[in-house]
N, C-alpha and C positions, 0 to 999 in steps of 0.2 A: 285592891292590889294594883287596878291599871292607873287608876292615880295615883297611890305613890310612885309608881316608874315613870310617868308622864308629868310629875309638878316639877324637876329640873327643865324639862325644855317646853314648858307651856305657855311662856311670852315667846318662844321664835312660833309653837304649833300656832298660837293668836295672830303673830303676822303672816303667817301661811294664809290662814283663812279667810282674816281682811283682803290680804292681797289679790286671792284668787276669784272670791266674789269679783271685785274687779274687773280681773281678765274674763271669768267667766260672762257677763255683761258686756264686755268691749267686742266678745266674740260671736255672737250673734248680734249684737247691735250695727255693726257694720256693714256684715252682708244685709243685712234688711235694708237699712238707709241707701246702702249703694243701691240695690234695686227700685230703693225708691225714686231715685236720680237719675232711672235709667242709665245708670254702668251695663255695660252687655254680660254676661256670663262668662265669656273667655276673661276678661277685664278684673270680676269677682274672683275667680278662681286666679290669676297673676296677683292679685292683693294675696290671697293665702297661701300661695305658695313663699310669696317675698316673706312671708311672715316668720315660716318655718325654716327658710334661707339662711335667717337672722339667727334664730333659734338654735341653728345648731350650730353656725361658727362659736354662738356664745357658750355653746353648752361644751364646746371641742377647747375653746380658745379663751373663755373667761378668767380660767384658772393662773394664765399666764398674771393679770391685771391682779387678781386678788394678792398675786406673792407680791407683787410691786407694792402694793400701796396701803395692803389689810382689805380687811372684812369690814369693819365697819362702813370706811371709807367709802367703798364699792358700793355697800347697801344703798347708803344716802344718796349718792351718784346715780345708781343706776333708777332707784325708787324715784329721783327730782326729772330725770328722761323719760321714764314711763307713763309720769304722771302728767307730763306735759303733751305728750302723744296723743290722748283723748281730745283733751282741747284742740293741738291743732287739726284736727279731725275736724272739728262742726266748723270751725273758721275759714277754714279752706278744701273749698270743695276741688277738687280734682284730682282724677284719676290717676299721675304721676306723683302727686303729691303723697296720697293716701299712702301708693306702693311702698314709696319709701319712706313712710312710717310706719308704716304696716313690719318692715324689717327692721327699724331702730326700736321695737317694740319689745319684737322678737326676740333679738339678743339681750334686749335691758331684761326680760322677763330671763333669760337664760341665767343670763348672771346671779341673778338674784336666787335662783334656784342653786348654783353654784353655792353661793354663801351662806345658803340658809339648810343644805342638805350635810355640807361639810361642819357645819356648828352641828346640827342633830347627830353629827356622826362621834363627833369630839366630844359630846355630852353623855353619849351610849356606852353599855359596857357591852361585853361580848353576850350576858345574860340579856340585857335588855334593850337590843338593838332590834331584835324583830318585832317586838313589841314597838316600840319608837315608831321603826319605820310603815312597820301595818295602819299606827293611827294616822301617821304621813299622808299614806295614799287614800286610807276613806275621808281624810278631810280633802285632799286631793279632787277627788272625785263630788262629794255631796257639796262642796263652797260653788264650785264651778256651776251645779244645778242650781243653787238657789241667787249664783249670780244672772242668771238666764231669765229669772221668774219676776227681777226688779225689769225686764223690758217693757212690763204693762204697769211701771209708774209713772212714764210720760210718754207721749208721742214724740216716734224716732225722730222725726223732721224738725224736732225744736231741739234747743243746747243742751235743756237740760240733765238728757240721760247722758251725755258724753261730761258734763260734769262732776257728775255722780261718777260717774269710774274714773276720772281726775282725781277728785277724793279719796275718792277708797282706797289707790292705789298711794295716796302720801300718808295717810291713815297707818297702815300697813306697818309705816316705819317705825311708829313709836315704838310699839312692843320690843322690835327686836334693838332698838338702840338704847331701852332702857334695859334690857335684859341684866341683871346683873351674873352672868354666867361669863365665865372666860372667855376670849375669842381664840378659835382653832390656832393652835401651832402654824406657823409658814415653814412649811416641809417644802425640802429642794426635789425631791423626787420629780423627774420627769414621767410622762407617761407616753412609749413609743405605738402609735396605729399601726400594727401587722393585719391587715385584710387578709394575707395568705394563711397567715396561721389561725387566721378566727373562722374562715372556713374550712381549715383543715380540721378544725377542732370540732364545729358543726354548724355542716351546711343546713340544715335545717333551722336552725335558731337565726342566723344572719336570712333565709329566705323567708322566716316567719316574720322578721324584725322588719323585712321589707315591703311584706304584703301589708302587717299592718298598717307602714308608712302612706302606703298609696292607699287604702281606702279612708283610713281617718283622717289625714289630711284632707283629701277631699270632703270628706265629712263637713269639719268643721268649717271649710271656705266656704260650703256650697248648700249644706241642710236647709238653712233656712230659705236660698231662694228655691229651690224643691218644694219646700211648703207653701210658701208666699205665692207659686206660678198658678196652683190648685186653691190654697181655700185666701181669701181676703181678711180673715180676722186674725190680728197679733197675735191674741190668743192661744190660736193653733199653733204659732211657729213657734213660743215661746214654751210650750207645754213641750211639744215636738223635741225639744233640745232637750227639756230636762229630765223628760220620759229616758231618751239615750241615756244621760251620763247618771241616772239614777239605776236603769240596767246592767248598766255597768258597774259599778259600786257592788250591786248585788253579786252578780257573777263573779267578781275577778275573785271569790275566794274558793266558792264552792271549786269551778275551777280548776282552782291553785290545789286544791286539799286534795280533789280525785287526782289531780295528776302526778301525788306525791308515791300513790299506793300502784299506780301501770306507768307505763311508757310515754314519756310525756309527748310522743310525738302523735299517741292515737286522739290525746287531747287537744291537738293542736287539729287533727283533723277533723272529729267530731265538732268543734269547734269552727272550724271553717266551713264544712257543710253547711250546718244548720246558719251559717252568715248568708251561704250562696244565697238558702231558700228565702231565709226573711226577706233578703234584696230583691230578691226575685218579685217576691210576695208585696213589698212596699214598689216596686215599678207598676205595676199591677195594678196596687187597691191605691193609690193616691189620685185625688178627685172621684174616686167612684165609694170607695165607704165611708163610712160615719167617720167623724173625727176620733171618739171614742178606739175605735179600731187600727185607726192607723197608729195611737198613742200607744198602743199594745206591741206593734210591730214592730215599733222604733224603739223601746224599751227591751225587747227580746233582742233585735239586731245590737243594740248597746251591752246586751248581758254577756255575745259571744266575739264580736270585734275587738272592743277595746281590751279586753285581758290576752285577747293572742300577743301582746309586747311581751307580759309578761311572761308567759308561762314559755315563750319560744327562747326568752334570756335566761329563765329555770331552766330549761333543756340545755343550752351552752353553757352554764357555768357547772352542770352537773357533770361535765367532761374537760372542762377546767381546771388548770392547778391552781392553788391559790393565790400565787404572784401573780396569775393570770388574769384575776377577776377584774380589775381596773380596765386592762386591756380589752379585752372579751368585752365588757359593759361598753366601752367608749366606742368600739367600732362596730357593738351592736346600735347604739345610736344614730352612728353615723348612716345606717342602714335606713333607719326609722327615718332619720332626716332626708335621706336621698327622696325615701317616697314619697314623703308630706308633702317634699317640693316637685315632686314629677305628678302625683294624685292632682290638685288643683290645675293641671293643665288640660290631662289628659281628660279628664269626666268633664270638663265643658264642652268639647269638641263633638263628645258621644250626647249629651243635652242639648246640642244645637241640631242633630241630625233628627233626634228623635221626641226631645220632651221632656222637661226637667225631670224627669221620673227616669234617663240615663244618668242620671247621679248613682243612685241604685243596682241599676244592669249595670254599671261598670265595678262595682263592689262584689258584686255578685261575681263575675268574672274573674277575679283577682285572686276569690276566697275559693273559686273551681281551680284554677292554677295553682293553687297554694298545699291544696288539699291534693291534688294529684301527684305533686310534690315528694310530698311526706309520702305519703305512701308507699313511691318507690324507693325512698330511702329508709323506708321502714326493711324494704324488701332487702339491701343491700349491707345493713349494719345494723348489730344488735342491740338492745337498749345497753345502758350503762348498769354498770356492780350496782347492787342494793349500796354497797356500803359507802358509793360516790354520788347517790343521790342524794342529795340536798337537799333539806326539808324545803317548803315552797316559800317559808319568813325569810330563812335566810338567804333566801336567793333572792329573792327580792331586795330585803336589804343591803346584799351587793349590788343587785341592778341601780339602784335609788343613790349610791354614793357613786356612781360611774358619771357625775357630771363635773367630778373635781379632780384629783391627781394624788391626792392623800392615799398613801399604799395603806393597808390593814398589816399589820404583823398576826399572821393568823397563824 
């Protein structure tokens, strides 16, 4: 049954997946190298931040480009910029150079998401759109770890790992250019960011959308040299990553499913507790326990961080009208992107005081603030109607088309 709903869009899900092996690869493969080149930590963390910089102009503003010119068009564009990224990576080493590939990355990767969520969306019907977008994000999720696991097929300091996700990422393109599926309609619909109204709507969801920004942003600029400062074998750092985003993969449903049947705000809080403690637990036990255990840590902290996006945009959209969704998703992004790019500044500063193990304490921190949060707005507003809850697919798959502009007639 999930293959016949899943063989209309299984050349764009095949360019997701090439694609994102790719970025997943490009994304710990650069904090390593850069550490390797002695970049300082504040340095690593301005590359990830620029990254997410990129990311969200494209993910706010790409849509504009796609009415101009098509989908396809864009694809090819943005996948020929991407792909050229990695190269100039190994060819040019410096730290201004990097940044600002580090953002032309960001955005060409935004885009692509742009075009490739809006085709999964134009291919979906209202039946099999949560479907669709559920295999979306576990391909989302498990490409990215096994992009992580090619970092022990060469050593960082030679070309050849930046070639390989050079590759992969032009790779990518055939699928979706050969795709014989229609390309989405260019719909004139604008879509306007009201901040006011999407905190009016729920401040909980925009401060969950926020905390997640500043810890995973930091996350990903910064894990690997956390690992790298403690143990010396790739190995560890490589496992390290995909231990997280394999956690995550697992979590984000269970999750999504409990927080369909209570309030999704007590799941955002359970959910941030148990963030604090891992973090807590991983400043702690790095350099002092087995590798084995820290792999545990970083998998558990992966199973409760990365789904708080989701489930805090299942909370706003479940007090959402439906013209609102687009909205609601777009400047919960814009949320997520504020903190990507504030998280990699701010956790180096706290790792230069104390010890790449402040990557951590400061996640931990973020997820006590967050969780203190909710709570009082638990204290202050009721949950929402059973019959405005939203199951957790379809909220998600409104969250997932919130990078384009294409309104749903729902």
């Amino acid at each position: 049954m999930m293959l016949r709903l899943l063989t209309p869009v299984a050349p764009l899900l095949a360019g997701v997946a090439i694609l994102l092996i790719g970025q997943g690869l490009q994304g710990t493969l650069l904090p390593v190298r850069a550490n390797l080149e002695g970049f300082s930590t504040l340095t690593i963390g301005l590359m990830g931040g620029a990254y997410f910089f990129g990311f969200t102009i494209g993910c706010l503003r790409g849509s504009n480009l796609v009415r101009r010119v098509g989908h396809v068009r864009v694809f090819a564009a943005m996948t020929a910029a991407a792909s050229a990224a990695p190269l100039l990576h190994g060819l040019w080493i410096e730290t201004w150079v990097w940044s600002l590939l580090r953002l032309v990355s960001g955005y060409c990767f935004a885009v692509l998401y742009v075009v490739i969520e809006s085709w999964l969306n134009e291919q979906a019907t209202n039946e099999t759109r949560g479907a669709v977008f559920s295999a979306y994000t576990l391909i989302t999720l498990t490409m990215m770890a096994g992009g992580q696991q090619m970092l022990l097929l060469h050593p960082p300091q030679q070309m050849a790992l930046f070639a390989i996700a050079s590759a992969l990422v032009s790779i990518a393109a055939i699928p979706v250019a050969l795709a014989g599926t229609a390309t989405p309609a260019h719909h004139e619909t604008e879509v306007r960011l009201d901040l006011r109204r999407m905190f009016a709507i729920s401040p909980a969801g925009a401060l969950g959308s926020l905390a997640a920004g500043l810890a995973n942003g930091a996350f990903w600029s910064l894990a690997p040299v956390f690992v790298a400062g403690s143990y010396s074998d790739l190995k560890i750092t490589a496992w390290f990553m995909t231990a997280a985003v394999l956690g995550g993969a697992v979590g984000q449903w269970p999750l999504g499913r409990w927080s369909d049947h209570v309030d999704r705000r007590w799941v955002i809080v359970a959910a941030a507790v148990v963030g604090a403690l891992v973090g807590l637990a991983l400043w702690l036990a790095v350099g002092v326990v087995a590798p084995r255990y820290l792999l545990l840590l970083s998998a558990a902290w992966g199973a409760v961080a990365f789904p708080l996006y989701s489930v805090s945009a299942a909370h706003a959209n479940d007090y959402a009208r439906p013209n609102e969704y687009v909205m609601i998703s777009s400047g919960l992004l814009l949320m997520f992107g504020i903190g990507a790019i504030a998280g990699p500044f701010i956790a180096p500063l706290i790792m230069d005081a104390i010890g790449d193990g402040g990557l951590y304490l400061f996640a931990a921190a973020v997820h006590v603030l967050l969780a203190l949060y909710t709570v009082i707005r638990i204290s202050r507003r009721a949950p929402a109607p059973d019959e405005e809850h939203l199951p957790f697919s379809e909220s998600l798959a409104a969250t997932q088309t919130a990078s384009h502009v294409y309104e749903e007639e729902l």
